[in-house]
C-alpha positions in Angstrom: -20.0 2.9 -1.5 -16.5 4.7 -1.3 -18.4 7.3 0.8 -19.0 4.7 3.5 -15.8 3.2 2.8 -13.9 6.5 4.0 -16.3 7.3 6.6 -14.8 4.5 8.3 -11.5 5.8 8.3 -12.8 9.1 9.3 -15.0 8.4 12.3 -13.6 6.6 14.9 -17.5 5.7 16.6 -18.1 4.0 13.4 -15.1 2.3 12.2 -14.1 -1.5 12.5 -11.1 -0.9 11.5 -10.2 2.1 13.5 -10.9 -0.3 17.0 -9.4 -3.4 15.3 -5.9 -1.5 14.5 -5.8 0.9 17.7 -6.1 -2.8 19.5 -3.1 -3.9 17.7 0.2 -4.1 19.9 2.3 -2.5 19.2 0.9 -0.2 16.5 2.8 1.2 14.1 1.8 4.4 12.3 4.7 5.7 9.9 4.1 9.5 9.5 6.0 11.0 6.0 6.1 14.6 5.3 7.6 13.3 1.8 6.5 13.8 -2.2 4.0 12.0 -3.5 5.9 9.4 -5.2 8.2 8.5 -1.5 5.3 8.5 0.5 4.0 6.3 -1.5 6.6 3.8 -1.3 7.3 4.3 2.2 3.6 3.1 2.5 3.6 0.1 0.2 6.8 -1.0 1.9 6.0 -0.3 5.7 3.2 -2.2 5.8 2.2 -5.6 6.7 -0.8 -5.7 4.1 -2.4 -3.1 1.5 -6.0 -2.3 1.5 -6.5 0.1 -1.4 -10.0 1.7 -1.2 -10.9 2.6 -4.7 -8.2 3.7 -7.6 -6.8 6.6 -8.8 -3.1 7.5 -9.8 -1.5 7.9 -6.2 -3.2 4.0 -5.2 -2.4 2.5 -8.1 1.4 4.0 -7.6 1.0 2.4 -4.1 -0.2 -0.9 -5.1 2.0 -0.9 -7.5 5.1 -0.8 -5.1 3.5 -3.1 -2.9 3.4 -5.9 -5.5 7.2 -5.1 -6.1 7.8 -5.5 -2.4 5.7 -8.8 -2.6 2.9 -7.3 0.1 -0.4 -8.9 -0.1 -2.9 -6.1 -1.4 -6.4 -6.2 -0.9 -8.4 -4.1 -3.9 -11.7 -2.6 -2.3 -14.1 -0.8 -4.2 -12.6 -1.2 -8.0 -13.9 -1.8 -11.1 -13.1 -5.0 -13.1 -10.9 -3.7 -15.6 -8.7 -2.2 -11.9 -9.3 -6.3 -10.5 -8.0 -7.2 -14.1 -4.6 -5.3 -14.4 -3.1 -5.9 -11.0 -4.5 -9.3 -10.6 -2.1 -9.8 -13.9 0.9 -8.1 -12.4 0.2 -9.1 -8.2 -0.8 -12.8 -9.1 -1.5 -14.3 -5.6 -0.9 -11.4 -3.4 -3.9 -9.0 -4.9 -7.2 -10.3 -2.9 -10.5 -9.0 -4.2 -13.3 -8.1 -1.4 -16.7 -6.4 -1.7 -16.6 -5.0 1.8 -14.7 -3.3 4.5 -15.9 -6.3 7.0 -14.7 -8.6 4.3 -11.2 -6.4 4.0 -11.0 -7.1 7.9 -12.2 -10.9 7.5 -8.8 -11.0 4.9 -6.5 -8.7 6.7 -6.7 -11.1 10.1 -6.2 -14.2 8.1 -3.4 -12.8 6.6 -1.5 -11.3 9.4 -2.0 -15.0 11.2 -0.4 -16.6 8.4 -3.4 -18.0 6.4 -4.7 -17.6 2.7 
């Protein structure tokens, strides 16, 4: 549920990918004290991959920066009409995933080069 899904973001004792990405070296966090709409694309463009938990306006401004920026973006937690529209604008780089272990499955292939 997206409950669980931000509880792993949220609790460290818990989370996969809190231990999987604090294990990552160097790790880069980019910290933005920025509107809205910069942080936004600051995010989509700092990072390596996209994992958008759920969708509202500020993700799907996100995502939709990251597919102009060519990131791979992994949809978690959306409906099919969500999978639907950026599949059609992100062509290969939107990945659809069930669950946060899947998300981690995709995000370590992808960072090692695979698809």
């Amino acid at each position: 549920t997206r409950d669980e899904v931000q509880d792993l973001f949220v609790d460290e004792n818990k989370s996969p990918l809190h231990s999987y990405f604090l294990s990552r070296s160097p790790a880069y966090f980019v910290l933005t004290l920025l509107a809205t709409a910069g942080r936004n694309y600051i995010n989509a463009v700092s990072c390596d991959v996209m994992v958008a938990c759920g969708m509202g306006a500020g993700t799907s401004s996100e995502v939709s920066h990251a597919i102009q920026a060519n990131k791979p973006i992994i949809l978690l937690g959306v409906d099919e009409e969500t999978k639907m529209f950026f599949q059609k604008l992100g062509k290969d780089l939107v990945y659809l995933v069930d669950s946060p272990k899947e998300a981690i499955d995709l995000i370590k292939k992808l960072l090692n080069g695979a698809k």
